[in-house]
RODO-2510 file (C-alpha; in nm, 4 decimals, decimal comma):
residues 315
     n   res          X          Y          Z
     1     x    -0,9681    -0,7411     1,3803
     2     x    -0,7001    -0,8783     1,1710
     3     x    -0,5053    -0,5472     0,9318
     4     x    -0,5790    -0,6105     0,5921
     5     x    -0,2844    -0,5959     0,3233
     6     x    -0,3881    -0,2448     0,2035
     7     x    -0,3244    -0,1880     0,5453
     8     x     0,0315    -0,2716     0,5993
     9     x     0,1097    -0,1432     0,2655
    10     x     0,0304     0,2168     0,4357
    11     x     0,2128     0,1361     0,7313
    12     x     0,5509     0,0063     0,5067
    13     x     0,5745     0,3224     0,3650
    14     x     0,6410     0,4898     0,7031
    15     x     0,8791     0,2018     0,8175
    16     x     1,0960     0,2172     0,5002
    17     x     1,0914     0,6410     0,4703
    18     x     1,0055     0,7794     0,8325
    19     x     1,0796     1,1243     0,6816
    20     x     0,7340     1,0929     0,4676
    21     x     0,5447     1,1823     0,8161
    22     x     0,7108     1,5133     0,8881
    23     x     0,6804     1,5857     0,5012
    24     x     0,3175     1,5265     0,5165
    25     x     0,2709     1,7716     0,8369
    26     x     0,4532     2,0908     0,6922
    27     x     0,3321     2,0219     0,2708
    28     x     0,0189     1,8263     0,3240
    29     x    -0,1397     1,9822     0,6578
    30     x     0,0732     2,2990     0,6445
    31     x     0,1354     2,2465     1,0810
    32     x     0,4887     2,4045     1,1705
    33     x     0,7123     2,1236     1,3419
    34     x     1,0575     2,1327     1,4801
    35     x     1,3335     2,0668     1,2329
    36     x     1,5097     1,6984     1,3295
    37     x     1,6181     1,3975     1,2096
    38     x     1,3201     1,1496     1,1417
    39     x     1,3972     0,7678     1,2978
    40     x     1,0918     0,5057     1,3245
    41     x     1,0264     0,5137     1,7188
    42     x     0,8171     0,2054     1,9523
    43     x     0,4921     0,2086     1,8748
    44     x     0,3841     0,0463     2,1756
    45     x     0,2219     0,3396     2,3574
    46     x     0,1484     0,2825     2,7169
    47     x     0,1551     0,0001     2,9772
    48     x     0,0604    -0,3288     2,9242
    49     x    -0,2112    -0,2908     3,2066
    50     x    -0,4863    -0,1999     3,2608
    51     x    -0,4742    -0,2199     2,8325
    52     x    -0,2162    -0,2101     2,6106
    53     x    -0,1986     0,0662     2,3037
    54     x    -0,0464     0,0276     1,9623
    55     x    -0,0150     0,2685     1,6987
    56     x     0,0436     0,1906     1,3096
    57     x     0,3963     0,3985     1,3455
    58     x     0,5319     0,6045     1,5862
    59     x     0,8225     0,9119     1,3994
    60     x     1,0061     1,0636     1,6408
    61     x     1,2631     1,3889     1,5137
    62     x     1,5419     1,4180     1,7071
    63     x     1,8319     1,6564     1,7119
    64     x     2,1852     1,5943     1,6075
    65     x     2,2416     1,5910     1,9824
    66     x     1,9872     1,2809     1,9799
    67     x     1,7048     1,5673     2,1410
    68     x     1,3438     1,4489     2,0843
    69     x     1,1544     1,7255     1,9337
    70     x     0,8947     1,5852     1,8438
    71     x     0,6570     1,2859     1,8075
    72     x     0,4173     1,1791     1,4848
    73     x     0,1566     0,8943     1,5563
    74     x     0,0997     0,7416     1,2247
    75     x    -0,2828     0,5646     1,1662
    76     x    -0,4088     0,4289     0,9033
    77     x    -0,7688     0,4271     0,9075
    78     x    -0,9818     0,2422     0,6168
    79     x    -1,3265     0,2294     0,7789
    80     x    -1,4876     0,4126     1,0754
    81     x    -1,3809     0,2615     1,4083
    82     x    -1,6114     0,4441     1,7006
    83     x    -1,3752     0,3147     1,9123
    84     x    -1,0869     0,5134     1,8187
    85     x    -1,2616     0,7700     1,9711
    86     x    -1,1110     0,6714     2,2830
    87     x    -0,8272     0,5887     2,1692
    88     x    -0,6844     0,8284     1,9573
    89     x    -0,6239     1,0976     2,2500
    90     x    -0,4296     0,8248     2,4513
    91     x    -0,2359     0,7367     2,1232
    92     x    -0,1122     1,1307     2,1342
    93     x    -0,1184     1,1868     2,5311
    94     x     0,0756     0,8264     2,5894
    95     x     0,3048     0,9523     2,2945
    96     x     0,3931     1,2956     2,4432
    97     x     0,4306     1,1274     2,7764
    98     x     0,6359     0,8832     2,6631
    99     x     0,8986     1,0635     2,4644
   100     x     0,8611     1,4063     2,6824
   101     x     0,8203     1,6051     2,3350
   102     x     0,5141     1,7464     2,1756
   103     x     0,2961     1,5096     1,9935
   104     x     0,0970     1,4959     1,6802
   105     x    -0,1506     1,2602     1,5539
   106     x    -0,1421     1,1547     1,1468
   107     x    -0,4293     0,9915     0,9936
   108     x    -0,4041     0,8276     0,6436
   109     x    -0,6882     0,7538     0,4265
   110     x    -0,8022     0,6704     0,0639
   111     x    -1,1828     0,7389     0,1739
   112     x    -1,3344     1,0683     0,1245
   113     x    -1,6211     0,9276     0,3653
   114     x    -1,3660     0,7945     0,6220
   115     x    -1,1811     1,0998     0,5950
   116     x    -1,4951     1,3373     0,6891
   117     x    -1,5087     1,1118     1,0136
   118     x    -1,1530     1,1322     1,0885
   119     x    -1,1964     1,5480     1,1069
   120     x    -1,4232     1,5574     1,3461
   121     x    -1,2545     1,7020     1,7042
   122     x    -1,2536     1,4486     1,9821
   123     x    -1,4044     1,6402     2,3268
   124     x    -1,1821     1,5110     2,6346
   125     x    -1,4123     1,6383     2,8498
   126     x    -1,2112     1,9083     3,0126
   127     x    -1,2796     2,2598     2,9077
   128     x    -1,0097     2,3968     2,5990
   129     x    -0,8682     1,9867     2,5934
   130     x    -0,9962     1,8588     2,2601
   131     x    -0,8292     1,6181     1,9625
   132     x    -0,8860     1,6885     1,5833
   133     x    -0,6983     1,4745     1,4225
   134     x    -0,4522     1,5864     1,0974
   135     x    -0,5908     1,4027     0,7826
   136     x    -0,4297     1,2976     0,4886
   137     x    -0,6724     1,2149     0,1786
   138     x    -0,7000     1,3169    -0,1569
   139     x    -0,7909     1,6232    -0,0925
   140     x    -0,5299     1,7115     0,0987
   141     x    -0,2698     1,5399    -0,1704
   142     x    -0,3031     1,6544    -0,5444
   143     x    -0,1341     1,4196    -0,8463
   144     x     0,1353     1,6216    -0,9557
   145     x     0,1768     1,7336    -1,2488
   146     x     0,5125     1,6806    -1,3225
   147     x     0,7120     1,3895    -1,1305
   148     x     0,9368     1,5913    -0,8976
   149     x     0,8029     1,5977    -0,5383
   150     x     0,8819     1,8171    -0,2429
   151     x     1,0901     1,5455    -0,0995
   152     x     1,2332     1,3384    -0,3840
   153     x     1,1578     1,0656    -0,2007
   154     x     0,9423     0,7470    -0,4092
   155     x     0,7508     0,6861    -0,1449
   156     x     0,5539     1,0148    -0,1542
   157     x     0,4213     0,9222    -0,5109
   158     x     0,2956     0,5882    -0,4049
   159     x     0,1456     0,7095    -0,1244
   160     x    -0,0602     0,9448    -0,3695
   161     x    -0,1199     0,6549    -0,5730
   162     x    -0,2438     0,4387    -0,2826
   163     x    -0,4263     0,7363    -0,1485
   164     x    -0,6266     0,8387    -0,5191
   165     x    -0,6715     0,4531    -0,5889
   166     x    -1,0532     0,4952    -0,6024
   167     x    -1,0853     0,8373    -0,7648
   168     x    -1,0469     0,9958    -1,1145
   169     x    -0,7045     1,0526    -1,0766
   170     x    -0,6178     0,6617    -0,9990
   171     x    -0,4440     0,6063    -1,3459
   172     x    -0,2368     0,9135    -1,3560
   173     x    -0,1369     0,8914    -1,0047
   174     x    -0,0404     0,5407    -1,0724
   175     x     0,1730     0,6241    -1,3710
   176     x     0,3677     0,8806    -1,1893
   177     x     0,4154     0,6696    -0,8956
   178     x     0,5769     0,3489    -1,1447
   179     x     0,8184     0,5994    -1,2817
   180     x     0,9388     0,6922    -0,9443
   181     x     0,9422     0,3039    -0,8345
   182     x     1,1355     0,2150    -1,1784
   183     x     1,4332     0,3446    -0,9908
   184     x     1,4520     0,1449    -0,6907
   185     x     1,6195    -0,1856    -0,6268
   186     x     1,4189    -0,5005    -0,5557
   187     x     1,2726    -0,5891    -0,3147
   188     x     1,1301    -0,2322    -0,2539
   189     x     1,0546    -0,2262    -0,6036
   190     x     0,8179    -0,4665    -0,5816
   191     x     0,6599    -0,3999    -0,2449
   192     x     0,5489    -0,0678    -0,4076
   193     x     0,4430    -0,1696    -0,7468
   194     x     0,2106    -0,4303    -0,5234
   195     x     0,1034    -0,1650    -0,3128
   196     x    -0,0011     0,0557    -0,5713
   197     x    -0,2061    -0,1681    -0,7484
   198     x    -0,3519    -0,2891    -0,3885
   199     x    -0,5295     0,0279    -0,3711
   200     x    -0,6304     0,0656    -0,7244
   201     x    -1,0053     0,0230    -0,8507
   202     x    -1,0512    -0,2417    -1,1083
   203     x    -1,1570    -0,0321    -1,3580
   204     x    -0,7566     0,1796    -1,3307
   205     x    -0,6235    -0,1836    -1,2747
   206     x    -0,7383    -0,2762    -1,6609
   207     x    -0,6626     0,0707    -1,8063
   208     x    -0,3017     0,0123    -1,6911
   209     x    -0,3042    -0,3123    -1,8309
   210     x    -0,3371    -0,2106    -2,1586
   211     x    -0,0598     0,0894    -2,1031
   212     x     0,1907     0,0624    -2,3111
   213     x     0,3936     0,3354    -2,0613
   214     x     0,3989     0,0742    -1,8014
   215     x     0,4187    -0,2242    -1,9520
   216     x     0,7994    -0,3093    -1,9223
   217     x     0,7535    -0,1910    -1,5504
   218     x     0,4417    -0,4376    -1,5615
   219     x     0,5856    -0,7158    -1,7192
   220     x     0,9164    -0,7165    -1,4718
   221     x     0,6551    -0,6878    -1,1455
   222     x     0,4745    -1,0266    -1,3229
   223     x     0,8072    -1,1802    -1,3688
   224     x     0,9470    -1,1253    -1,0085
   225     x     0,6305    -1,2267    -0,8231
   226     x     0,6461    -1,5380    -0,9992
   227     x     0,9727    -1,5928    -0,9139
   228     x     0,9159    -1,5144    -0,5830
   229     x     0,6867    -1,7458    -0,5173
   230     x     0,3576    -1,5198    -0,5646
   231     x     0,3847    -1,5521    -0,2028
   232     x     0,1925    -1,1718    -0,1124
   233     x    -0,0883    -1,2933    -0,3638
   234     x    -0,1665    -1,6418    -0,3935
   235     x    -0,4077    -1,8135    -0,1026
   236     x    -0,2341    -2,0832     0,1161
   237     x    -0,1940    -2,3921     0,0290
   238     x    -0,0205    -2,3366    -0,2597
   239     x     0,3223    -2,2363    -0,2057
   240     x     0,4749    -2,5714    -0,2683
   241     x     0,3661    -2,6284    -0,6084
   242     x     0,4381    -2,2698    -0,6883
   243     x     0,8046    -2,3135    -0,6304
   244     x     0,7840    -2,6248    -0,7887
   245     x     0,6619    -2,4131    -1,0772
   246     x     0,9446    -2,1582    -1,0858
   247     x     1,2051    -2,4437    -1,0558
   248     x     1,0526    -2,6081    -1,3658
   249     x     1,0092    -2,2630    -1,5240
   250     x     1,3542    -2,1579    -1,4794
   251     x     1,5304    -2,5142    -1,6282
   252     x     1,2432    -2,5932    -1,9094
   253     x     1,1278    -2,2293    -1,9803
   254     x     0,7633    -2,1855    -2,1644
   255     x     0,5751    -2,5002    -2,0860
   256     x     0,6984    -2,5112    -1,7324
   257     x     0,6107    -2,1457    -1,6967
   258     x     0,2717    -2,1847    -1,8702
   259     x     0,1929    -2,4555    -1,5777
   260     x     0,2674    -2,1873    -1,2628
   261     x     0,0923    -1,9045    -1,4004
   262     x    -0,2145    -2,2178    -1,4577
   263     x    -0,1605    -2,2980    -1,0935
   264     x    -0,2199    -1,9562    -0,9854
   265     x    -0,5118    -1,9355    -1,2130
   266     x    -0,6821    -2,2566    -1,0348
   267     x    -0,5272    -2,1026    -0,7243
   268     x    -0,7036    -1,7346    -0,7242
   269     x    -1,0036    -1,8129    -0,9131
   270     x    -1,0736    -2,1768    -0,7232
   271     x    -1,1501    -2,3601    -1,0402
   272     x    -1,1156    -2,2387    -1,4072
   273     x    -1,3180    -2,3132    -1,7002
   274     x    -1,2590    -2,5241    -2,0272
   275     x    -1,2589    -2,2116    -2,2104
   276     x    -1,0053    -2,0210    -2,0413
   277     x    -0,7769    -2,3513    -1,9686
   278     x    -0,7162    -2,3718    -2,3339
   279     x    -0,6492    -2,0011    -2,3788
   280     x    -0,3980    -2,0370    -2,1094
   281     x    -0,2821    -2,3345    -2,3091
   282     x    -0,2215    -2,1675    -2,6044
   283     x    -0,1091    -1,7797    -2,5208
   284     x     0,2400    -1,6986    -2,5850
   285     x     0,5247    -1,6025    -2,3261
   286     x     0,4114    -1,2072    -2,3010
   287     x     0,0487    -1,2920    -2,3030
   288     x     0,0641    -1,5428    -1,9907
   289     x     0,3158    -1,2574    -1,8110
   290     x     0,0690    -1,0181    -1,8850
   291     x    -0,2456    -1,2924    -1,7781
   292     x    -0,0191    -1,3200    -1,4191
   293     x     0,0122    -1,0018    -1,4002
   294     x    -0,3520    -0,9167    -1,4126
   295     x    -0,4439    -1,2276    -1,1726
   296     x    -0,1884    -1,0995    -0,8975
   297     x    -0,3800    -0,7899    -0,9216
   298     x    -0,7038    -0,9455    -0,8410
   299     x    -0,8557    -0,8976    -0,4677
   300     x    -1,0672    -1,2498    -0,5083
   301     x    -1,2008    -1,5096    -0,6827
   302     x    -1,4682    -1,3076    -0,8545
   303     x    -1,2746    -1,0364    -0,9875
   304     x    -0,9909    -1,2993    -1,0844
   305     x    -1,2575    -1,5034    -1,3114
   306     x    -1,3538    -1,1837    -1,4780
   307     x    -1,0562    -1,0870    -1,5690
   308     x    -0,9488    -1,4375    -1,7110
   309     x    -1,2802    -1,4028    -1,9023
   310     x    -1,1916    -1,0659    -2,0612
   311     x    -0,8291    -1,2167    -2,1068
   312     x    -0,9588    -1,4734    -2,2808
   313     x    -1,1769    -1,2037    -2,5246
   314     x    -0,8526    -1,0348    -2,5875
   315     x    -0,6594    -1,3170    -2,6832
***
């Protein structure tokens, strides 16, 4: 089954800050590992035959002396899978075999429901050799309060973002997590902001938009993507007369820019109305960045009409 983008934003965390695995083990699920260095390891676990196994991330922590001491296989898990039952223990056993260090098996979730199913202990079959996985769900990771986290690391407040993007705490855990991002340097920037409002309900999505705390961070994220290309957002077929767009938009400014943010419009929604085609027409340079914004945000057609309709109630 193809990995959706929500997906891969979980796993990017863990490629870009391998130390966020060990962190989660000692602060998150309270488990005592070995102190080490944290370095992204192969996630190919296992031969190729009789069937080939590949985890989301594999974090090995090794020793100044280059020692492995241990071994964190990362999965991200949106939905139950029945088959991971079989193949989570090989994930840990291939992983501990492979790096001759003790292993431990991560699992990352934004579902409460998910999570439950994630808990429950795997029997091998051989009496005292059982799995039960460590979660990580909201539960297990509270918004703080204040921004400072045990690591100083960004990427722990996105992943609590990404992680509360369907509860009550979605819009403060959001706002904590741009204020962390703020800091970086593009492109990482952007890959968070995008994966922070990737997890985000609709209903946090809008609240935000109105925000006046992050509308500068907002309005830059609109700006780049469009710069960019939209390429992480808009459906193919496009891409051509997006750059076209941002060529046009750079030399002529306002009109030119007007037309991209239309052709994502026509792009994400499929076809827009006379209505909202005139409100496009008309809105001013900080209404259509805030309209592209929005639109970006949008997982499909549906949700991208509705918000142009809304947008169009605003203006």
């Amino acid at each position: 089954m193809p990995l959706s983008p929500l997906h891969e934003h979980f796993v990017a965390l863990f490629r870009h800050a391998p130390e966020l695995a060990p962190l989660l083990l000692r602060e998150a699920c309270h488990v005592s590992i070995p102190d080490g260095k944290a370095i992204e390891g192969d996630s190919a676990l296992g031969d190729p035959v009789p069937q080939a196994l590949y985890a989301d991330k594999v974090i090995c922590l090794v020793t100044r002396g280059n020692e492995k001491v241990a071994a964190i296989v990362v999965e991200t898990q949106l939905y139950i899978d029945s088959e991971k039952e079989w193949t989570l223990p090989a994930y840990v056993t291939s992983a501990r075999l492979k790096l001759r260090c003790p292993a431990f098996l991560l699992m990352i979730t934004p579902s409460r429901h998910v999570a439950k199913w994630c808990r429950q202990t795997i029997v091998i079959g051989q009496p005292g050799f059982a799995l039960t996985p460590l979660v990580i769900d909201e539960s297990t990771l509270d918004v703080p309060v204040q921004e400072n986290n045990p690591s100083e690391i960004p990427e722990w407040a996105v992943l609590i973002a990404m992680i509360h993007g369907n509860s009550e705490r979605a819009v403060p855990a959001a706002k904590v997590a741009f204020r962390q991002i703020s800091r970086l340097e593009e492109p990482l920037k952007n890959q968070y902001i995008d994966a922070v409002f990737a997890a985000l309900n609709e209903a946090a999505r809008h609240q935000l938009e109105d925000d006046m705390e992050v509308t500068q961070i907002a309005s830059e994220f609109g700006k780049s993507k469009y710069q960019q290309g939209l390429q992480d957002g808009i459906q193919k077929g496009i891409e051509k007369g997006i750059e076209k767009g941002i060529e046009k938009g750079i030399e002529k400014g306002l009109e030119a820019y007007r037309h991209g943010v239309i052709q994502v419009a026509e792009s994400k929604c499929g076809s827009v109305t006379p209505k909202n085609r005139r409100m496009l027409e008309t809105a001013n340079q900080n209404q259509l960045e805030s309209i592209l914004l929005g639109l970006v945000a949008c997982a499909d057609s549906s949700s991208a009409k509705e918000f142009l309709d809304k947008a169009g109630q605003r203006k």
